[in-house]
C-alpha positions in Angstrom: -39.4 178.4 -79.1 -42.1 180.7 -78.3 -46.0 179.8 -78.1 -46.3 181.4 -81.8 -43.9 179.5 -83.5 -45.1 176.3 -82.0 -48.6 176.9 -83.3 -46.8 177.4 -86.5 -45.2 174.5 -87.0 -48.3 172.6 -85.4 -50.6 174.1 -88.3 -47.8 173.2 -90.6 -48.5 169.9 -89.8 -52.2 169.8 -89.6 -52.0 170.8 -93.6 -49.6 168.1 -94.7 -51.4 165.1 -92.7 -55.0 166.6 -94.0 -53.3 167.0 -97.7 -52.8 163.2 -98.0 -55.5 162.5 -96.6 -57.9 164.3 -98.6 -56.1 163.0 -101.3 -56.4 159.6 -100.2 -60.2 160.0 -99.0 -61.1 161.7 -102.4 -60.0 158.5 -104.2 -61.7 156.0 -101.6 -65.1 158.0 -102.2 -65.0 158.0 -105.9 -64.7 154.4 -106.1 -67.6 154.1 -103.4 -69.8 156.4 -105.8 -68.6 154.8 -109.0 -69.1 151.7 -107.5 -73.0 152.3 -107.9 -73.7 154.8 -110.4 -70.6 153.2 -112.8 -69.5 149.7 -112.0 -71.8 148.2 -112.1 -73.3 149.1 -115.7 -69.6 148.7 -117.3 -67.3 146.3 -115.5 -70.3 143.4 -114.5 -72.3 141.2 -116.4 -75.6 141.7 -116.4 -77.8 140.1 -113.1 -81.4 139.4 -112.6 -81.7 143.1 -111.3 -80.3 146.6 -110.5 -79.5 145.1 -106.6 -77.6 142.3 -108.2 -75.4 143.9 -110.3 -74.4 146.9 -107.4 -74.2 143.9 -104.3 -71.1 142.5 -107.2 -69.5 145.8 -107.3 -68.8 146.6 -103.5 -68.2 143.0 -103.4 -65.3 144.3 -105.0 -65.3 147.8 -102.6 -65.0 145.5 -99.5 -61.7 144.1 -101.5 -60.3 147.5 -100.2 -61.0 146.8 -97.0 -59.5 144.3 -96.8 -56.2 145.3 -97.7 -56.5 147.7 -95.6 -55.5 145.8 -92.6 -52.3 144.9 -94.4 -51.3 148.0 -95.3 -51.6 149.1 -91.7 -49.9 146.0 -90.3 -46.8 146.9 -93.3 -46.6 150.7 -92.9 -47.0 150.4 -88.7 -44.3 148.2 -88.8 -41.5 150.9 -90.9 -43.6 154.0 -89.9 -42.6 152.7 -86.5 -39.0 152.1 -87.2 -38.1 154.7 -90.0 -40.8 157.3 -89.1 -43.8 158.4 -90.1 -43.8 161.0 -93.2 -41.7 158.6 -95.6 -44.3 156.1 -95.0 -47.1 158.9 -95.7 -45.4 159.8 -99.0 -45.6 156.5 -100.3 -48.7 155.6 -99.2 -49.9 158.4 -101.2 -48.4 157.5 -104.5 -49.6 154.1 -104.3 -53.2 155.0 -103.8 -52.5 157.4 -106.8 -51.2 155.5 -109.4 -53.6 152.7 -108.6 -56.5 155.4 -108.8 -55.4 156.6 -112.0 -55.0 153.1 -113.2 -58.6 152.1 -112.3 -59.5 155.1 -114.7 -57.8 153.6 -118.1 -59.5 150.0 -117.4 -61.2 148.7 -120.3 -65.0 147.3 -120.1 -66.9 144.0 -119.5 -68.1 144.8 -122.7 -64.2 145.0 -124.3 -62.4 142.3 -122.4 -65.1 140.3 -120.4 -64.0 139.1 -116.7 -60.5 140.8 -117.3 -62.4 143.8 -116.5 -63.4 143.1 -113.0 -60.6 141.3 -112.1 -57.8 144.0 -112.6 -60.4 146.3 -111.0 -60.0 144.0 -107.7 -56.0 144.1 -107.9 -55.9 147.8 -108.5 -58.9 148.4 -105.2 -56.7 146.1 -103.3 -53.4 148.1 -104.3 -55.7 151.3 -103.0 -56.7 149.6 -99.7 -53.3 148.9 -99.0 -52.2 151.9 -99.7 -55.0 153.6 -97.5 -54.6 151.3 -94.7 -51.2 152.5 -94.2 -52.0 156.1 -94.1 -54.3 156.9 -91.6 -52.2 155.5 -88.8 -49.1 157.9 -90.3 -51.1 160.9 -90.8 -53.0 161.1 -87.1 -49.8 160.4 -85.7 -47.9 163.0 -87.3 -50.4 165.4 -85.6 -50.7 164.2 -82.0 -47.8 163.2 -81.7 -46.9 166.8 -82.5 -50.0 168.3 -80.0 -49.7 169.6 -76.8 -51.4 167.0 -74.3 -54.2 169.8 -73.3 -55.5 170.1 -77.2 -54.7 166.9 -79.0 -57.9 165.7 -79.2 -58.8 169.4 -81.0 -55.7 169.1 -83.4 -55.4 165.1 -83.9 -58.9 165.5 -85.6 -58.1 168.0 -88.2 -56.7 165.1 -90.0 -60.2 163.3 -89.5 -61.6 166.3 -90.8 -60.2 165.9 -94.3 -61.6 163.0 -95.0 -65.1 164.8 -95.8 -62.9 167.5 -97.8 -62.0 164.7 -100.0 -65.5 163.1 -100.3 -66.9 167.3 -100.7 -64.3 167.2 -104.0 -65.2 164.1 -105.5 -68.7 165.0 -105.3 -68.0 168.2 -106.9 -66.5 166.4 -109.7 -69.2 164.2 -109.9 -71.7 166.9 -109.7 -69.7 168.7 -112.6 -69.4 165.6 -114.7 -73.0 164.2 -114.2 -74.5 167.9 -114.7 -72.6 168.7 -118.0 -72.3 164.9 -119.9 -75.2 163.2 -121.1 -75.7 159.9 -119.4 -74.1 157.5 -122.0 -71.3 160.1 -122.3 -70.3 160.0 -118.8 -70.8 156.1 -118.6 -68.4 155.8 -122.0 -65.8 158.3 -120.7 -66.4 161.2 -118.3 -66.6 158.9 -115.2 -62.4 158.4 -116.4 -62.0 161.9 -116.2 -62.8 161.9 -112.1 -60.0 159.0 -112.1 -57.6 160.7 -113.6 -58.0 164.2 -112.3 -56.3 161.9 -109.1 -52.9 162.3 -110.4 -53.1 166.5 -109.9 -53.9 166.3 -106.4 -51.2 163.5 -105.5 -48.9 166.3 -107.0 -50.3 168.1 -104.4 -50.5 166.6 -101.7 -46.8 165.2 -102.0 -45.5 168.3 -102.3 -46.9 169.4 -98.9 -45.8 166.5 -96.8 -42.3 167.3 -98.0 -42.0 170.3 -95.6 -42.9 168.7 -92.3 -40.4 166.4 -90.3 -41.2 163.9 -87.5 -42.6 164.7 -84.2 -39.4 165.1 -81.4 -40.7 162.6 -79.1 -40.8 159.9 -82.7 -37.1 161.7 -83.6 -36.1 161.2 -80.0 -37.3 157.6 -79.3 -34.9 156.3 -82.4 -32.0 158.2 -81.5 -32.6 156.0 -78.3 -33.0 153.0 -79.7 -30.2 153.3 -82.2 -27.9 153.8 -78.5 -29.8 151.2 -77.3 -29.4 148.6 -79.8 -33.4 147.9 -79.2 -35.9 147.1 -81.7 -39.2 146.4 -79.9 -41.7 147.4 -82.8 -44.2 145.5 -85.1 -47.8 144.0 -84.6 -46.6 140.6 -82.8 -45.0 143.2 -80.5 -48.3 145.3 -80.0 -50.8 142.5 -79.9 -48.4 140.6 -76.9 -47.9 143.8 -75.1 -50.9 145.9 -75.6 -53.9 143.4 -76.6 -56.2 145.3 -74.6 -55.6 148.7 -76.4 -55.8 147.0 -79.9 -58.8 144.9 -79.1 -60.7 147.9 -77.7 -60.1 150.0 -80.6 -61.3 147.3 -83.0 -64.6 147.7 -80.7 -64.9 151.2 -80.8 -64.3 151.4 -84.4 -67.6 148.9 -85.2 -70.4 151.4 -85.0 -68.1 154.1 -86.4 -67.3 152.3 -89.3 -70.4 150.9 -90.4 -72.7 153.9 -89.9 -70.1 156.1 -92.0 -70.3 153.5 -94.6 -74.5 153.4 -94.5 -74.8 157.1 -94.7 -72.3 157.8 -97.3 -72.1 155.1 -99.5 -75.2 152.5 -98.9 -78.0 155.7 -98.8 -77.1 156.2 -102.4 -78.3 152.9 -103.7 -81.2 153.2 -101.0 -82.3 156.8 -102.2 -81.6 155.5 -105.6 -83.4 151.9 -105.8 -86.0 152.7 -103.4 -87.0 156.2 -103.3 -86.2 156.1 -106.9 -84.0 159.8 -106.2 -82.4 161.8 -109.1 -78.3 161.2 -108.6 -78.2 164.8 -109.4 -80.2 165.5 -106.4 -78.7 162.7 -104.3 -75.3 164.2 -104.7 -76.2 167.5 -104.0 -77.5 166.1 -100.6 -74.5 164.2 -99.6 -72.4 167.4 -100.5 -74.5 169.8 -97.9 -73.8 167.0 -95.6 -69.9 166.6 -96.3 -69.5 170.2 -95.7 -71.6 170.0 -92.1 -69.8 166.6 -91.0 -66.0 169.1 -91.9 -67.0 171.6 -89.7 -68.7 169.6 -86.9 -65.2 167.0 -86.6 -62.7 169.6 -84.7 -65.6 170.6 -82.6 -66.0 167.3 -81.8 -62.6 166.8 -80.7 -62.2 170.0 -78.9 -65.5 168.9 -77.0 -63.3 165.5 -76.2 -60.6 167.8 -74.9 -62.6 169.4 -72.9 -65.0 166.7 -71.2 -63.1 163.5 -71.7 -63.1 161.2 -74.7 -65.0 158.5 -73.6 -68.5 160.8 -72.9 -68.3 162.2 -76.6 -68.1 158.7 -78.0 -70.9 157.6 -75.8 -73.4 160.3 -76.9 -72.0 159.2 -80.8 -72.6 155.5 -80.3 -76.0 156.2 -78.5 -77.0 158.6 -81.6 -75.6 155.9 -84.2 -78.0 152.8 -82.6 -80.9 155.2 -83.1 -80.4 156.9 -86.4 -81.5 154.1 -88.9 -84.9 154.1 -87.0 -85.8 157.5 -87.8 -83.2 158.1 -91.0 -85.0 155.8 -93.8 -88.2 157.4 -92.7 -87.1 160.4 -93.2 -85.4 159.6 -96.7 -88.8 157.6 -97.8 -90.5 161.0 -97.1 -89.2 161.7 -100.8 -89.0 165.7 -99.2 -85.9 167.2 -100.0 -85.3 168.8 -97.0 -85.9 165.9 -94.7 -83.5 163.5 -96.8 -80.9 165.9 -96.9 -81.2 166.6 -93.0 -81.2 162.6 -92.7 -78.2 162.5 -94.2 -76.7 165.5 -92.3 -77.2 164.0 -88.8 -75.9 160.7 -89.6 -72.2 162.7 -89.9 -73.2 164.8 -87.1 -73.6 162.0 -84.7 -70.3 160.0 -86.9 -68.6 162.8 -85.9 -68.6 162.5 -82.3 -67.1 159.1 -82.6 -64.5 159.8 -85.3 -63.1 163.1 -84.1 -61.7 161.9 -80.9 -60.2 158.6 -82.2 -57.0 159.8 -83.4 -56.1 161.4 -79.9 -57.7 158.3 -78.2 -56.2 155.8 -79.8 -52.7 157.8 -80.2 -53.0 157.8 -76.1 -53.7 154.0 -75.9 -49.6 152.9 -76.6 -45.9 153.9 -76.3 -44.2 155.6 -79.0 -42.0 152.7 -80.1 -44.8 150.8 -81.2 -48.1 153.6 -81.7 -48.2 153.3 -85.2 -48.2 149.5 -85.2 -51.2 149.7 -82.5 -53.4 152.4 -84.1 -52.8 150.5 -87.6 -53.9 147.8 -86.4 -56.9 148.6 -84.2 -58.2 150.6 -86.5 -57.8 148.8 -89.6 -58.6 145.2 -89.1 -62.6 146.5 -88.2 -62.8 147.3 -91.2 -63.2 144.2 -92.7 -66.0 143.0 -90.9 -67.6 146.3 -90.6 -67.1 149.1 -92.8 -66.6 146.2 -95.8 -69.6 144.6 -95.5 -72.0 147.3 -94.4 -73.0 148.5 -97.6 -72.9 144.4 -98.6 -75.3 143.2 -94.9 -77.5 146.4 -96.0 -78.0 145.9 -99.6 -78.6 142.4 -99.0 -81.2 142.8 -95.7 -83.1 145.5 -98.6 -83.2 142.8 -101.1 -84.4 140.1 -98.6 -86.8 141.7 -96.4 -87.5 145.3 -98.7 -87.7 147.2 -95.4 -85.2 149.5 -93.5 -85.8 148.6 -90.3 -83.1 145.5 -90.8 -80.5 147.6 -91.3 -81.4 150.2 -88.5 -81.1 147.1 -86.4 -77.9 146.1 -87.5 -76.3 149.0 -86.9 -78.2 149.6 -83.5 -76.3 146.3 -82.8 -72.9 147.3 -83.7 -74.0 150.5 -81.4 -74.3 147.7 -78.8 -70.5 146.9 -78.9 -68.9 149.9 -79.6 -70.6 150.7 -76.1 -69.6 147.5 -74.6 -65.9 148.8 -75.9 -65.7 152.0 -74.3 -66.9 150.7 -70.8 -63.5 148.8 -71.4 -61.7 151.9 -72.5 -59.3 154.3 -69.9 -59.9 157.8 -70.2 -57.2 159.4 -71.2 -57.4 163.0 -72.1 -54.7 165.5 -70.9 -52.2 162.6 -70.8 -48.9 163.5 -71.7 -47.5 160.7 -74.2 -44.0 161.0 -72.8 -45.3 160.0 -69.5 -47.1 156.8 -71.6 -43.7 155.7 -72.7 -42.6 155.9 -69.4 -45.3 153.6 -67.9 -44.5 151.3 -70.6 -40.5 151.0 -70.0 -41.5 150.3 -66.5 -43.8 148.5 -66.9 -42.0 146.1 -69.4 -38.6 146.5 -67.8 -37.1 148.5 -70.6 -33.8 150.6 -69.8 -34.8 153.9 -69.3 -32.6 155.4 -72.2 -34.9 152.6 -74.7 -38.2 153.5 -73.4 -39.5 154.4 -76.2 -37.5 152.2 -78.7 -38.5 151.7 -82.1 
């Protein structure tokens, strides 16, 4: 097959895992935003003040995440033994009926505590959901990617996670700009919800014209000959505990700065520099659009000088940025919020670009999707979860930043402490990781990579 057609197929690829995940990401985000400018006016009784009323509704956000550890643990576990894009299709309807559902829920105001408790069911169903996908999608790409660029091409997928957050701010923008405020409160916010089921179409469509990656194709073939069935998370966590438990480490200051910059400086712009959402949107827009183009640069740069010293610059930028950030953003200057906001992704980007490749390099093929699910996911309940929780919370308490730029310049700490643990592994060859594992396991050579 010649160079051209490879590149093809690979772009092919690229498309499908970033359709679902936009898709996905788009969905995650509006439920972030709702969560402050929505739910907590309509689906929460009233507290003592604004803080109260938003800490209850991502008490219900960090529901999601949650789940999310599940749904990796679930979808590693068949991704790994039946392949990765049937998993990806489902994963994709489930966060899209449960999406849609969220947007035909009746009020506090209509049906009392119902309200919030079918919200939590339907945020968990979307967690789930979500946790199963990213493990499916960045696998679909590097395990498709030439060893030389698959920190470049396994971070395209990364990439459309701020295309998803760009278009539900657009339809927030649109909603917000054109609805009075009681009209988008009663209905228009539903509209965002609902407009969900258009792009699933979408994205499902898409992911039906890509297969598996040979080497995932290959490795079952094997292990059908084989009679071997060496897959799951007891499997990964007994054989690999070293990859997972890095990976958790590297995800902390990942995960929570994403979760400060994109989701906790809206209630901070909005209860204490007192910021127009209009305006605040806008902001986190320009920024979305910087932190898409900056990701594949980032991963190319991890291609090219090694994964571990782009993380390290990342996590050294996140355990600074809350010390000059909320400055900037209690400026009230437009620019300076905006470019606040902007280098939070910037420096998030140089951590999240090269962990699909990374993480992808970190265990055999009979068991990768188990391993990356479950690195990546279970973090999330004790980071990304609670971050806009800790920080709302430290606001309330101490009604000063500087808290929260400490917490985070903490879990900068041991995402650091992480990747001094962490193998460089950039140019491996991921056939030659299955290897090391069969021989290293004393696996027969035809079931070295047995799902």
């Amino acid at each position: 097959m010649s160079v051209t057609n490879v590149a093809s197929g690979l772009r092919k690829v690229v498309v499908a895992s970033m359709a679902g995940t936009v898709v996905e990401w788009y969905e995650f985000f509006l439920y972030g935003t709702a969560a402050t400018l929505v739910f907590n006016k309509i689906f929460f009784a009233a507290g003592t003040s604004d803080l109260d009323a938003i800490l209850a509704a991502f008490v219900t956000y960090a529901v999601g995440f949650a789940a999310r550890p599940l749904g990796g643990v679930v979808f590693g576990h068949f991704g790994d033994k039946y392949g990765r894009k049937k998993l990806l299709q489902f994963s994709l309807v489930l966060v899209g009926v449960s999406t849609f559902l969220m947007g035909c829920l009746p009020t506090f105001g209509q049906i009392g505590y119902w309200a919030p408790t079918l919200l939590v069911v339907l945020r968990f169903i979307q967690g789930f959901a979500v946790g199963g996908e990213w493990g499916g999608a960045v696998l679909l790409v590097a395990e498709h990617s030439p060893s030389r660029e698959r920190g470049f091409w396994a971070s395209w997928p990364q990439a459309g996670v701020p295309v998803g957050n760009m278009l539900a701010t657009v339809v927030l923008l649109t909603l917000t700009g054109t609805l009075s405020e009681a009209s988008f409160l009663s209905w228009g916010w539903r509209v965002a919800f609902w407009l969900s089921a258009v792009v699933v179409l979408v994205g499902y469509y898409v992911r039906t014209k890509v297969s598996d990656a040979p080497i995932f194709v290959e490795a079952r073939q094997e292990a059908e000959q084989a009679k071997a069935g060496s897959y799951g998370v007891m499997e990964v966590l007994k054989r690999y505990p070293r990859g997972v438990f890095t990976a958790m480490g590297l995800r902390v200051a990942e995960n929570i700065m994403y979760y400060l910059v994109v989701t906790f400086s809206i209630t901070y712009l909005k209860v204490q520099v007192h910021a127009d959402t209009s305006d605040i949107l806008w902001w986190l827009l320009a920024a979305h659009a910087v932190h898409f183009l900056v990701i594949p640069y980032a991963g190319r740069l991890s291609d090219r000088f090694g994964r571990k010293p782009v993380y390290l610059v990342g996590a050294i930028g996140a355990g600074a940025w809350g010390f000059f950030a909320f400055p900037m953003m209690n400026s009230g200057h437009y620019l300076l919020i905006m470019g606040s906001i902007i280098l939070g992704l910037v420096i998030h980007a140089l951590m999240y670009a090269p962990q699909p490749a990374l993480m992808a390099e970190m265990f055999p093929t009979r068991m990768r999707y188990s391993g990356v699910s479950l690195g990546y996911q279970v973090t999330a309940i004790f980071a990304g979860s609670l971050a806009p929780i800790i920080a709302v919370k430290l606001l309330e308490t101490y009604d000063s930043a500087v808290p929260i730029a400490a917490y985070l310049a903490a879990a900068a700490v041991i995402t650091i402490i992480a990747l001094a643990f962490t193998r460089e592994t950039t140019g491996i060859d991921l056939a030659d990781v299955d290897s090391a594992d069969a021989q290293r396991h004393g696996l027969p050579t035809s079931a070295r990579a047995a799902v």
